[in-house]
N, C-alpha and C positions, 0 to 999 in steps of 0.2 A: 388113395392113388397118388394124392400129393399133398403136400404141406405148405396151409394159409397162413403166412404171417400177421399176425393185430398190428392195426392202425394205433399204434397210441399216440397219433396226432389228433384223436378224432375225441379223446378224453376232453370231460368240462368237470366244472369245478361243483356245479349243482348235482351231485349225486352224491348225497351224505349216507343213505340207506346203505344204497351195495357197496357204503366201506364200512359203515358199524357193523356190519355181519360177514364184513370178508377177515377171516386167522389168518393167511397169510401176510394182509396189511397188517394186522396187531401185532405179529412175531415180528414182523420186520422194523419197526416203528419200537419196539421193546430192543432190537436188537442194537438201530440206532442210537436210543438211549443209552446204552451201557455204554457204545464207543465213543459217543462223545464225551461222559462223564470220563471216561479212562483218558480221555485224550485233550479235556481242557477244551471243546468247540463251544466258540461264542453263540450267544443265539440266533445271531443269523445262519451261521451253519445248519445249526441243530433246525431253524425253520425250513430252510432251503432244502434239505434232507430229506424231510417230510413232505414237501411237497414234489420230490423228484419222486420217491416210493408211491403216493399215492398217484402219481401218471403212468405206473410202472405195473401198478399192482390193482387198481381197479378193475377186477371182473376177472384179475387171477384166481385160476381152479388147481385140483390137486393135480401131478402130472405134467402142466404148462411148463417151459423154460424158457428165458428171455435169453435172447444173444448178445452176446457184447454190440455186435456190430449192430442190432437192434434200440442199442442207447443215446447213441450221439444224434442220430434225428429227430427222436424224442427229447432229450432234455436241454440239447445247444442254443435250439432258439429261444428257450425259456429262461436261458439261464442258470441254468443248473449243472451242479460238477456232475461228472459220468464218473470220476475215478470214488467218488465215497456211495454212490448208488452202486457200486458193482462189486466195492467190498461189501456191503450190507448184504445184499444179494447172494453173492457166496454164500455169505456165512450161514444162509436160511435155504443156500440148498438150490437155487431156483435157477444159476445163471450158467450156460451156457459160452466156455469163452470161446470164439469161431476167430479169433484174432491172427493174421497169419505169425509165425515164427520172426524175427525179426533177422533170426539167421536164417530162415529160409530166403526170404527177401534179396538177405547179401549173396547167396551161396547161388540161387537161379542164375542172374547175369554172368557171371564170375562162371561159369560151365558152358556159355554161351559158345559156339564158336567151335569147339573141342571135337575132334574124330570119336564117334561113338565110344570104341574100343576103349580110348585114352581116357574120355571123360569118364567111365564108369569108373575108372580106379580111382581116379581124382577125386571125384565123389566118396568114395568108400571110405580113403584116405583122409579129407579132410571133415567126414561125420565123423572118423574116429579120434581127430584128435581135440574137437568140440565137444562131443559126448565121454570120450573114455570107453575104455572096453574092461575084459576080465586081465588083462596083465597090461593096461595102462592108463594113467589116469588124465582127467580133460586136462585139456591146456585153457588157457584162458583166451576170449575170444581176438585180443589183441595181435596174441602168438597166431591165431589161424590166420587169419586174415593178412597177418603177415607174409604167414610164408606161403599161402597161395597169388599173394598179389605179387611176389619177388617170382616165381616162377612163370606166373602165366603168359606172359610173351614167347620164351621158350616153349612152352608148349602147345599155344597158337602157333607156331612156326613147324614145331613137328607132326600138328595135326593136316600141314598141307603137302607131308610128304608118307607118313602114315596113319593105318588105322589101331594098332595099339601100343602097351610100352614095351611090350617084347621087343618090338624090330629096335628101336632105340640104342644103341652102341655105346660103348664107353669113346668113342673118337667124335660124338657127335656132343656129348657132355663136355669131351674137353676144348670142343671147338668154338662150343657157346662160352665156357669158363673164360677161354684167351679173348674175349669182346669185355668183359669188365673185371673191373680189379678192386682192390682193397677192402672194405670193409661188403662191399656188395657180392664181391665173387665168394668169400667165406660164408656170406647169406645165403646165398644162392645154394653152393653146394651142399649146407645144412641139409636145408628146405629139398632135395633133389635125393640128398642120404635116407631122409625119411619117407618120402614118397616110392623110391625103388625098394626100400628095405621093408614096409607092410605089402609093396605088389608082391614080392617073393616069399614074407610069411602067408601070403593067402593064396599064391601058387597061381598066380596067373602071368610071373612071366618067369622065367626056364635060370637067368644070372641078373645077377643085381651090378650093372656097369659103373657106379659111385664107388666099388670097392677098390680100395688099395690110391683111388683120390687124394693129395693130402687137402687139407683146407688152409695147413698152413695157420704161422704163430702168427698172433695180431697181437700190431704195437701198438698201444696205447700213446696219444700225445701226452706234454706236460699242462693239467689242467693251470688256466691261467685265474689269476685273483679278479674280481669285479675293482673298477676305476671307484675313486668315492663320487665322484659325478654322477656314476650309474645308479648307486645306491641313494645320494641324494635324488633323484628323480624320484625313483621308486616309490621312495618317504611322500612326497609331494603330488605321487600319482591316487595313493589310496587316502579317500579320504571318509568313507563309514563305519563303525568301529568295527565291525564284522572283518574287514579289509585290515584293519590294522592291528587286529591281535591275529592272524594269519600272516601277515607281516614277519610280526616279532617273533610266529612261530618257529617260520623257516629262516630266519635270520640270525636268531639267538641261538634256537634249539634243534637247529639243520632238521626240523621235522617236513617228511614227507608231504607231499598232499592227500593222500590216501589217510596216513595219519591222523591227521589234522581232521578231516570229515570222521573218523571215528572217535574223536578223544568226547570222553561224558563228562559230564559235570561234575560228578564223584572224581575226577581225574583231577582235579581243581583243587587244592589243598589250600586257601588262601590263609588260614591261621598258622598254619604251619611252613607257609611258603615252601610250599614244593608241588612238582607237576610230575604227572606220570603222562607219558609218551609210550603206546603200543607195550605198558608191562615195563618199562624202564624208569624210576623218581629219579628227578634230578632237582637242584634250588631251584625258586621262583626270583626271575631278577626282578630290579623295580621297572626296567622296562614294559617288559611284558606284564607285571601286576597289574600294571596303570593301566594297559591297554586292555587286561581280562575286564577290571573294575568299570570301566567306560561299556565294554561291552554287555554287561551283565546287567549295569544299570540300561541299557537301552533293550536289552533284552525281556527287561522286566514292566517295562514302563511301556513298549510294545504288543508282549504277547504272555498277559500277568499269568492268562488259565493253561497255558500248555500243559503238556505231560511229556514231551519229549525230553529223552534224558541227554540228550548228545548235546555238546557245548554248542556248538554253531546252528545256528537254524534259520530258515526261512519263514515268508509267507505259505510258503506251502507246507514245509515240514512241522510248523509250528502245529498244524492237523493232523500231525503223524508219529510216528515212533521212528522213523528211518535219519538217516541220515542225509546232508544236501546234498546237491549231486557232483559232476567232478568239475561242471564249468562253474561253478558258484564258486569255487573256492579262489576267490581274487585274481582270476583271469581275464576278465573285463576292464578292469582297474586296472593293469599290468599291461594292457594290451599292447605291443608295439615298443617295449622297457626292455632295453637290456636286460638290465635283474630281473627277470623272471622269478616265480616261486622256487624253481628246480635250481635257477643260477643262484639264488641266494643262500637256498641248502648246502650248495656245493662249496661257495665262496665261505660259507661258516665252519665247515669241516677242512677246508683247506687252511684255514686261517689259525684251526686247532693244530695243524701239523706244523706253520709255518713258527709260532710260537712257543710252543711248547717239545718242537723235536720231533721231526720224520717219525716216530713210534708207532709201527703198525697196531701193537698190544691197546697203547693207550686209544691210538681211536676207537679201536673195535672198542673198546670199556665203555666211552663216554656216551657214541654212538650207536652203537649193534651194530657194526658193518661185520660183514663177514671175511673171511680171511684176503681173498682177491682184491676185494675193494678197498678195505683199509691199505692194501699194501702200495696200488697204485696212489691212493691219495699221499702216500709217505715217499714214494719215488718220486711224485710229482713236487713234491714239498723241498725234497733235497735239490733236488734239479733246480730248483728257485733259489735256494742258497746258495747254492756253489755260483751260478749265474752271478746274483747279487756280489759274492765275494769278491769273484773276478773281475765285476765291474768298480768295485769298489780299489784295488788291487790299482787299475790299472788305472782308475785317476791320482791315486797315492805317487804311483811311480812316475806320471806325467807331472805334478807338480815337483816333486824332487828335481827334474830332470831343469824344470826350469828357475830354481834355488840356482 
């Protein structure tokens, strides 16, 4: 009639019996084995492991499954990780994840508020651009979140005057448009294109009022160069070599952060001096050697058993296959820097065009940019010359003048 959950606080350590005869502890305790020889876990892992299964797994029968949320009460106070007890667990079959969605979480509040009517579509809309459908594919959760957080004031606002997106007008789009401008009204209206244009593929409202909209051409400013002040901080800000071959990567090799968290080891060519970046080789400067060489040796003299193949790694990843996460990657170190990771990718690609010639062709070469984004970095490049010229021009002329 209903479902008792086990106390596995109530586990003690004096019951050797009902674990030599339980195959569940044996396969799971086999299974730990393998991951951690695959994965370089020191022996206290590999202890700790074993003793979180056997809190887990004492007087488990065929049938049973443990819930995630059934973990953190049982192993927190003892000390024990949850995240390597519940890949073990998977992997034998037994666990249970009851964990809510981490976008459902975001997506609950964020509907909050909304006229029935409206929310539903909203909803409909924005699982489908999370998940993907049969003719489009997910967006990434950044883009969702985006473009419901750019709308929802607008539609808190029309949910206190209706209850669906039918009644909705094209004069009530353009009247919210006329309250903000530039790069936010072309968000807007995106975000407002997509939302009326799946309500009228799924026929719930009668004319889609975005159409015939412009959004209008967006002008790009001219990206400006970083100060060497800025850059000298930055140098001065990161000081662990993890930090500073991160550093040189976006500095030298305008590499991503994204990038950067995936590049492996095999990526590393140090006999050959050469680095590949995301399927691109390019040299190995001595900058950046020195700083791989520093890293690798602290990498090694840290965390000798890993198995992790990815260049950068943590305390925690050093336990894993995965890569670090996106705030490890010298954001801490940077915090409050001008030069940013992203400002110093930018100032290195710009430094290429200021050098070597506005050439849309040769950036996209060097870099992989794509045809838009090279072209802006080479307008913003020439725009800096001619500036320069004319500055230069007009202290020529003023010193003649006083010849």
């Amino acid at each position: 009639m209903f479902q008792i959950r086990r106390d596995f606080a109530r586990w003690v350590p004096e019951q050797p019996d009902a674990r030599q005869h339980n195959p569940w502890l044996a396969w799971a305790r086999h299974t730990a084995h393998r991951l951690g020889e695959s994965r370089g876990w020191p022996r206290r892992t590999r202890v700790r492991a074993d003793q979180a299964l056997i809190v887990m797994l004492t007087g488990h029968a065929e049938g049973d499954l443990i819930r995630h949320s059934e973990l953190s009460p049982a192993l927190r106070p003892r000390g024990l990780s949850t995240e390597h007890t519940a890949e073990i667990l998977d992997h034998i079959g037994v666990l249970l994840d009851d964990r809510p969605s981490p976008f459902e979480q975001w997506l609950e509040p964020k509907l909050a508020g909304l006229a029935p009517g409206i929310r539903r579509d909203v909803e409909h809309w924005t699982r489908l651009l999370h998940d993907g459908g049969p003719r489009s594919k997910a967006r990434d959760t950044t883009t969702v979140s985006g473009y419901l957080n750019r709308i929802r004031p607008v539609l808190l606002e029309w949910s206190t005057r209706y209850d669906h997106l039918r009644e909705v007008t094209r004069d009530d789009i353009l009247n919210h448009l006329s309250t903000i401008h530039g790069s936010q009204r072309q968000h807007t209206l995106i975000a407002l294109r997509s939302l009326f244009g799946g309500a009228k593929r799924n026929g719930t409202i009668f004319k889609n009022p975005t159409i015939r909209i412009r959004v209008g051409q967006r002008q790009d400013g001219v990206l400006q160069p970083l100060q060497p002040e800025h850059i000298t901080n930055a140098v001065a800000a990161v000081t662990s070599p993890a930090d500073r071959l991160t550093l040189a990567l976006a500095a030298v090799h305008a590499a991503r952060p994204g990038a950067i968290r995936r590049l492996q080891l095999d990526d590393l060519d140090i006999g050959n001096r050469r680095l590949t970046i995301d399927g691109r080789t390019r040299p190995l400067d001595e900058l950046t050697l020195q700083a791989a060489l520093d890293w690798l040796h602290h990498r090694r003299h840290r965390w000798p058993n890993t198995a992790n193949p990815h260049l950068l790694i943590n305390k925690r990843t050093a336990l894993e296959t995965g890569p670090v996460s996106k705030n490890s990657v010298a954001t801490t170190a940077l915090h409050g820097q001008t030069a940013t990771i992203e400002r110093l990718r930018i100032d290195r690609q710009l430094e290429e065009a200021l050098v070597h010639g506005p050439d849309p062709l040769h950036l996209a070469s060097i870099f992989g940019l794509d045809e838009k984004t090279a072209i802006r970095y080479a307008d913003s490049a020439r725009a800096l010359l001619e500036t320069s010229a004319e500055s230069l021009n007009a202290v020529t002329a003023s010193v003649d003048d006083q010849r």
